[in-house]
N, C-alpha and C positions, 0 to 999 in steps of 0.2 A: 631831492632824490631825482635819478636820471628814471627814463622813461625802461630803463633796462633793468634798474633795481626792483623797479613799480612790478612790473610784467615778472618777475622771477617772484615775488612774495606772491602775488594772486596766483600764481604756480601752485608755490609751496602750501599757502592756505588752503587751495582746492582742492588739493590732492588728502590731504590729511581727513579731512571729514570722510572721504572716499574711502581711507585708508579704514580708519577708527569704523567706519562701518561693517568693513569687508570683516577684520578680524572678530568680532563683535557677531556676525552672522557666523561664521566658519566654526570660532568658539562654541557659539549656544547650541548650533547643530551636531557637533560632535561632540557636546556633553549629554544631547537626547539620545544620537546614536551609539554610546559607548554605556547609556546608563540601560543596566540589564531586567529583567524581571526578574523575582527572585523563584526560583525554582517550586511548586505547591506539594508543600510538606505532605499533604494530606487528597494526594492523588486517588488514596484508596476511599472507597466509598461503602457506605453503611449498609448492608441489606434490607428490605424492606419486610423482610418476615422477622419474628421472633421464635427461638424454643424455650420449652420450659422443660422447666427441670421436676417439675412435678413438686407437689408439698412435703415439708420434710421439718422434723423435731429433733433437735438436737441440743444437749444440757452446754453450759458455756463453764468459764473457769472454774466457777467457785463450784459447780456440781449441783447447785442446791436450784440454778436458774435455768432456764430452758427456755430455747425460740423457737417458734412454730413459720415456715415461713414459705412464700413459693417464690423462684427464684428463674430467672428468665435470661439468656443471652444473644446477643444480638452479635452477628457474625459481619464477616466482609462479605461485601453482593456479591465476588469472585470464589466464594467459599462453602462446598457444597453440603446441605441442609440435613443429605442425609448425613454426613463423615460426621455430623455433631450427635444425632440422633443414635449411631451407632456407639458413639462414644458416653452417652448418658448415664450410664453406671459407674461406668472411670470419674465422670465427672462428680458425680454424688457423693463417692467413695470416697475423693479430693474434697470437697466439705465436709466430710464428717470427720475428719481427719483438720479441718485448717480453723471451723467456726470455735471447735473448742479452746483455742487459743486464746480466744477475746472475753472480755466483759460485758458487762450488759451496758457500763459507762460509755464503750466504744460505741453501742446502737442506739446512746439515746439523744445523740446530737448531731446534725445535718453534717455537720468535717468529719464524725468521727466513721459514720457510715458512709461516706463518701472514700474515707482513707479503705474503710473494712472490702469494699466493692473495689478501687483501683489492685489492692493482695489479692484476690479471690481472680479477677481479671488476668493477671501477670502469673499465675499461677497456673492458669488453665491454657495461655499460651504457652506455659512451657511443658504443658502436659497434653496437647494437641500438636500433630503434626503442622507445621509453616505451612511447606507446600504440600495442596490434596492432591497432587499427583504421586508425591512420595510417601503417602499416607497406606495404599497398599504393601510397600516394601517394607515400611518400616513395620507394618503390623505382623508381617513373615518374620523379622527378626526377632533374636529370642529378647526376654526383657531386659539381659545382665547386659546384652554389648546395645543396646536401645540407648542412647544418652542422647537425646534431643534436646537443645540448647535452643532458647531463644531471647536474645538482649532484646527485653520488650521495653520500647522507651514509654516508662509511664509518667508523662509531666505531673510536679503536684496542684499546679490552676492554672486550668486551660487561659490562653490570655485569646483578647478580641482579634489579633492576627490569626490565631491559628484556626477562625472562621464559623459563623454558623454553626451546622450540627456537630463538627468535630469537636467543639467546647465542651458538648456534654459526652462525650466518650470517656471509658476509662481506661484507655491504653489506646496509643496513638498508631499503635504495628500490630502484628498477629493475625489467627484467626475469630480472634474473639475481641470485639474494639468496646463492646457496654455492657456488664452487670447490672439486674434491674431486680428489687424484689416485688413480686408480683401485688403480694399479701405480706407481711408481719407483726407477729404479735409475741410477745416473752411473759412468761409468768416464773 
């Protein structure tokens, strides 16, 4: 080999590690800089007060069985304590109306009253005003053109992504994110 060929390979050799380097750095950085955080589902947060809904009896399908029970909802912290409190008869109104649906099968197993609290949840968001500021207007309207609509996304188990307390929520959106029964008991 001439002393020419020598000198062009220790070239070409040195550069390439230089090379495989650079793209290597360039690469990993712009796959940290382009990799995004995923948006948090669960921006909205829990209030730290509860209402109750007061104790309440009511017979279940077959007529012959009856729950006795106190019944509590936990709202968003942005969501104000009184518009629930005001709403507490609507709301009662709405279980005496939705509990008789079910069995006593459906409350005597941790899924089954799990499922009965995520309906009762999604029911009451769409029986509550979204926004408490449009909560005044809509209480002016009369109740036939009232149609409050709310696509309440209620997952059916919470997964460990969707974080801490929001797991035990039962509806991910609305005014009302937990159903809790205080007291229960069926005879």
């Amino acid at each position: 080999m001439s002393d020419k060929e020598q000198s062009e390979g220790k070239k070409k050799g040195g550069k390439m590690p230089v090379i495989i380097a650079l793209a290597l750095v360039l690469g990993g950085g712009g796959f940290f800089m382009t990799k995004k955080k995923a948006p948090d589902v669960h921006a909205v947060e829990q209030s730290e007060e509860s209402t109750s809904l007061g104790e309440m009896t009511i017979n279940l399908k077959d007529s012959s069985t009856y729950v006795k029970f106190e019944m509590v909802v936990v709202a968003r912290k942005d969501y104000p304590k009184e518009l629930i409190d005001k709403n507490v008869d609507t709301i009662r109104d709405y279980l005496n109306g939705k509990i008789p649906e079910y069995s006593l099968k459906d409350f005597q197993t941790a899924a089954g009253k799990s499922g009965v609290k995520k309906v009762i949840c999604a029911g009451l968001n769409e029986l509550l005003p979204l926004d408490p500021k449009a909560a005044e207007a809509s209480a002016l309207s009369s109740k036939k053109t009232k149609k409050h609509k709310l696509a309440a996304e209620v997952s059916d188990e919470p997964t460990d992504e969707q974080g801490g307390e929001a797991a035990h929520w039962n509806s991910q959106t609305g005014p009302i994110l937990r159903v809790m029964f205080r007291t229960f008991a069926w005879q």
